[in-house]
C-alpha positions as CSV (number, residue, x, y, z in Angstrom):
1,X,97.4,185.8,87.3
2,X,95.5,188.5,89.3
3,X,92.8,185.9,89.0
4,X,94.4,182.9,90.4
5,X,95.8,185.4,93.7
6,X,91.7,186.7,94.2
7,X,90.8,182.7,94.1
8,X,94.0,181.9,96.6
9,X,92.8,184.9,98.7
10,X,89.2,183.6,98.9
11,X,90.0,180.2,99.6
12,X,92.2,181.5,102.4
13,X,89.1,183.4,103.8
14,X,86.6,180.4,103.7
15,X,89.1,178.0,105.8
16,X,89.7,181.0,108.3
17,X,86.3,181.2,108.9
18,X,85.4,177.4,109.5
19,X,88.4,177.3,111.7
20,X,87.0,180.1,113.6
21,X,83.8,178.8,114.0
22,X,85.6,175.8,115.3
23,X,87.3,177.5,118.2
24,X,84.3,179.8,119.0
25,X,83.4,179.5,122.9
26,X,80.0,177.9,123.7
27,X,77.3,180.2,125.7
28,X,76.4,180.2,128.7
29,X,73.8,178.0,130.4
30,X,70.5,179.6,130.5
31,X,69.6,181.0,134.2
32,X,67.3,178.8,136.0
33,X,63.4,180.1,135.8
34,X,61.8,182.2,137.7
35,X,60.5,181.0,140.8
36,X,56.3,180.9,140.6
37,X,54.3,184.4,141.5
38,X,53.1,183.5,145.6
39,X,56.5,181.4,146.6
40,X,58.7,182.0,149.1
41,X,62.2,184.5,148.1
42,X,65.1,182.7,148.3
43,X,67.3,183.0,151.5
44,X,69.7,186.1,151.3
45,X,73.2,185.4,150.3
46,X,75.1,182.7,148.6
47,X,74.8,178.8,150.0
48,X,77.7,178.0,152.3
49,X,80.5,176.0,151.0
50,X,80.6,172.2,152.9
51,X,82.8,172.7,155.7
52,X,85.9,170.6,154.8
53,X,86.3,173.4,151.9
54,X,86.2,176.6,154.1
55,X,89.2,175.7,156.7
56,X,91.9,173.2,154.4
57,X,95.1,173.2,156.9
58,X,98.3,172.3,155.1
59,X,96.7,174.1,151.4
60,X,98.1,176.7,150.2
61,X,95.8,178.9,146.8
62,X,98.7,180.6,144.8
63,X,97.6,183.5,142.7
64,X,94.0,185.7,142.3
65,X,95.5,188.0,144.7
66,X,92.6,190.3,145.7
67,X,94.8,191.8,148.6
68,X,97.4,191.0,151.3
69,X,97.5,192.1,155.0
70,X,99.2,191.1,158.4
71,X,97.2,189.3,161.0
72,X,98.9,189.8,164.1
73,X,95.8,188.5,166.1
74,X,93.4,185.7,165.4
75,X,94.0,182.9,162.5
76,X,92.5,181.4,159.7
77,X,88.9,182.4,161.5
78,X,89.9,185.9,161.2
79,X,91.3,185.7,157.7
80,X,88.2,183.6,156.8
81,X,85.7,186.2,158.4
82,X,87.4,189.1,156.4
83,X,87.0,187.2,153.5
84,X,83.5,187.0,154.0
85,X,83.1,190.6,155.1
86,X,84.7,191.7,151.2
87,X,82.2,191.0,148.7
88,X,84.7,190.7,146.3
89,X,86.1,187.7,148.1
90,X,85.6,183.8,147.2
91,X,88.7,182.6,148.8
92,X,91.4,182.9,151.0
93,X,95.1,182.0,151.8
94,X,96.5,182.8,155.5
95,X,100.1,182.0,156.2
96,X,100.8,180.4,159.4
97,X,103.2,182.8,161.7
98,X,105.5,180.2,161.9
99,X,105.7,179.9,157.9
100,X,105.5,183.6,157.7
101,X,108.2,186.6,157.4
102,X,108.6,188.4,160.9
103,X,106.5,185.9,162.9
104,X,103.4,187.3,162.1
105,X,100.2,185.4,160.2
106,X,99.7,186.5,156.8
107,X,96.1,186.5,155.1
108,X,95.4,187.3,151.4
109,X,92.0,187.3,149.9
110,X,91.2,185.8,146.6
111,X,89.1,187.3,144.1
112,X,88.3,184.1,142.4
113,X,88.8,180.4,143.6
114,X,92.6,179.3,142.6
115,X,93.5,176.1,142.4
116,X,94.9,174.7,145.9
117,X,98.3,172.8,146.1
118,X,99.7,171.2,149.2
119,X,101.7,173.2,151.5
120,X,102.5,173.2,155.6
121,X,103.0,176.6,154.9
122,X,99.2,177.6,155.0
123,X,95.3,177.0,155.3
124,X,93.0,178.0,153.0
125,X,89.5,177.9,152.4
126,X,86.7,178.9,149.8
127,X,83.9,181.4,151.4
128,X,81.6,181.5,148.3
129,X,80.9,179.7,145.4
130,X,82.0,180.7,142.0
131,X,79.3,182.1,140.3
């Protein structure tokens, strides 16, 4: 009987381990090559997002809350340009003033690129690809 529980226990271990193996997350890409000895860098920074992704009125990012702070002045400009001035930052949220608590514009910077969902309540806007 001891046996027939070892067998059991084995047989146990050699399904775990193909349904592991299964579920097992693929690697990464490999990194592009390096660029030839003799060629031009490339340009400092990250590529700018297309336009119609860095200002998206009426779209509001809930969640990857990198930090939240009143803008009393400016509007999604301002909120974009402190995203941009965080490295940290990939997108952003701003709260219209009309949408917002006390009557004052609301920006909060994202740490990663949420998913956007329709809302009068805000614009938001990705700064920086995800790398």
């Amino acid at each position: 009987m001891n046996v027939d529980i070892r067998r059991r226990f084995a047989l146990v271990g050699v399904v775990a381990a193909f349904g592991l193996g299964a579920c097992m997350v693929a690697s990464a890409p490999p990194r592009a090559a390096a660029p030839p000895p003799g060629s031009a860098p490339p340009p400092a920074g990250s590529p700018a997002p297309p336009p119609g992704e860095r200002y998206q009125d009426n779209t509001w990012m809930p969640g990857g809350d990198l930090r939240t702070f009143n803008l009393p002045q400016g509007g999604p400009e301002a909120c974009a340009a402190a995203c941009e001035n965080e490295p940290a930052c990939y997108a952003y949220s701003y709260v219209k003033p009309e949408q917002a608590s006390h009557g004052v514009g609301q920006c909060t910077l994202k740490h990663n690129i949420p998913l956007a969902s329709k809302s009068a309540c805000c614009v938001s806007g990705v700064i920086r690809p995800w790398p």
